[in-house]
C-alpha positions as a printed Julia matrix, in Angstrom:
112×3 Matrix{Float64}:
  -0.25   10.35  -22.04
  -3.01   12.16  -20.61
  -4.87   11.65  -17.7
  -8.04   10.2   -19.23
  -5.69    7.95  -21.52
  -3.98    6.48  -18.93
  -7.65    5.39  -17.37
  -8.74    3.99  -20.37
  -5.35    1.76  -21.08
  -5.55    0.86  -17.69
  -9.38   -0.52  -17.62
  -8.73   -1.69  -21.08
  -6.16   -3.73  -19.47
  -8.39   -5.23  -16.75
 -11.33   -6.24  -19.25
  -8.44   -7.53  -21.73
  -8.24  -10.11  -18.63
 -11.25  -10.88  -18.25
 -11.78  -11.38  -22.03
  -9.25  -13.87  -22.45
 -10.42  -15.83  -19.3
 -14.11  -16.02  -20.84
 -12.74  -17.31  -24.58
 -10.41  -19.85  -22.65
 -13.87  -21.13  -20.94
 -15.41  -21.24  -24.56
 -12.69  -23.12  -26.71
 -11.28  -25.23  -23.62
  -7.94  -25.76  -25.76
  -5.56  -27.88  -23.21
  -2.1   -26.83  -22.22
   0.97  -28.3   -23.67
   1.86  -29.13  -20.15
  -0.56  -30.76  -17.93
  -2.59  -28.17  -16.19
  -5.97  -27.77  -14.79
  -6.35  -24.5   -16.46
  -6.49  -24.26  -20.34
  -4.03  -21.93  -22.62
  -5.91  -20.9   -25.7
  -5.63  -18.23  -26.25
  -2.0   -16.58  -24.05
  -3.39  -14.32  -21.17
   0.22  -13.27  -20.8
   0.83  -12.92  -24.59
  -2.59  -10.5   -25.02
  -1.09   -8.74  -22.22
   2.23   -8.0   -23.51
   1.12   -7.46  -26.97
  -2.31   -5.0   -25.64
   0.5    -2.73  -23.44
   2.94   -2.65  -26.66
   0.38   -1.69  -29.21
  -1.28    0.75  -27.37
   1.91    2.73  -26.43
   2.85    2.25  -30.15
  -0.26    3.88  -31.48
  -0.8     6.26  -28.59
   2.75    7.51  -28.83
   4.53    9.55  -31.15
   7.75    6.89  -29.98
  11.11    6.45  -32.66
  11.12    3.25  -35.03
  13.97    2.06  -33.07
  11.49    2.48  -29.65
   8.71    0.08  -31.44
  11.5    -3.2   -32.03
  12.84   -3.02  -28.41
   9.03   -2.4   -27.32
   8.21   -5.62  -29.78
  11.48   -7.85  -28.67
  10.71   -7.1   -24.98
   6.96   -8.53  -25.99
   8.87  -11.76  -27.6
  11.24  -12.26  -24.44
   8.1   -12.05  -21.68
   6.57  -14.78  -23.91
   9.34  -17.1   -24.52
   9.29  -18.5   -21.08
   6.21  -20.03  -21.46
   7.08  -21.85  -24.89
  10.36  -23.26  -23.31
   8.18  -24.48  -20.43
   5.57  -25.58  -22.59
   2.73  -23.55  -21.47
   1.82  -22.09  -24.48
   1.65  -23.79  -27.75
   2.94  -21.45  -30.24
  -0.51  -21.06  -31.35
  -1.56  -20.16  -28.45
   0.33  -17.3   -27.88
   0.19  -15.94  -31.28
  -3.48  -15.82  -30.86
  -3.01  -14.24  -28.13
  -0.74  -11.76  -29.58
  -3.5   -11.1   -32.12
  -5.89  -10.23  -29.69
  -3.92   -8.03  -27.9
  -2.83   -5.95  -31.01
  -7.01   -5.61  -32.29
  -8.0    -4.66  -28.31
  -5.35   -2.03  -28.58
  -6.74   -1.05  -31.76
 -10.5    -0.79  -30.23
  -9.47    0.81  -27.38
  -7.83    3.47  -29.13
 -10.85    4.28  -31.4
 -12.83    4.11  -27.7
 -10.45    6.64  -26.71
 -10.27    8.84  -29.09
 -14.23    8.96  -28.9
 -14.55   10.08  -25.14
């Protein structure tokens, strides 16, 4: 990647956090375990699927690159179904919104 690309991913990457902190304030969807923060949508699910996406779409990478790049996503989430962190809603949402962020921050990329 180039220089400026590797600026952009990596402030993408610190908004992406701050995103997902503001719409867990808004919707205030509990944990499945008890928690005093709340889990809708995955912070650590955005972030997984945000870093995979972008290298995806910024990379000319194999086929066989993208489903160990999308299993490795899977594995860094499954912790936090088996210790009931996450609903599974909650971190397919925030798989979702990781793969559309990557998607804007692309098209803000390849405008700069």
């Amino acid at each position: 990647m180039k220089d400026k690309n590797i600026i952009i991913f990596y402030g993408g990457l610190i908004l992406l956090q701050y995103l997902v902190k503001f719409l867990k304030k808004i919707i205030k969807e509990d944990r499945p375990i008890k928690s005093k923060t709340y889990g809708m949508p995955s912070t650590k699910s955005a972030t997984l699927f945000y870093i995979m996406t972008y290298l995806m779409i910024m990379n000319n990478i194999e086929k066989r690159t993208k489903i160990i790049l999308f299993i490795l996503a899977i594995v860094g989430i499954l912790y936090k179904l088996m210790y009931k962190e996450h609903s599974y809603e909650q971190v397919i949402v925030g798989a979702i919104i990781g793969i559309f962020y990557a998607y804007i921050v692309k098209y803000i990329t390849n405008r700069i």
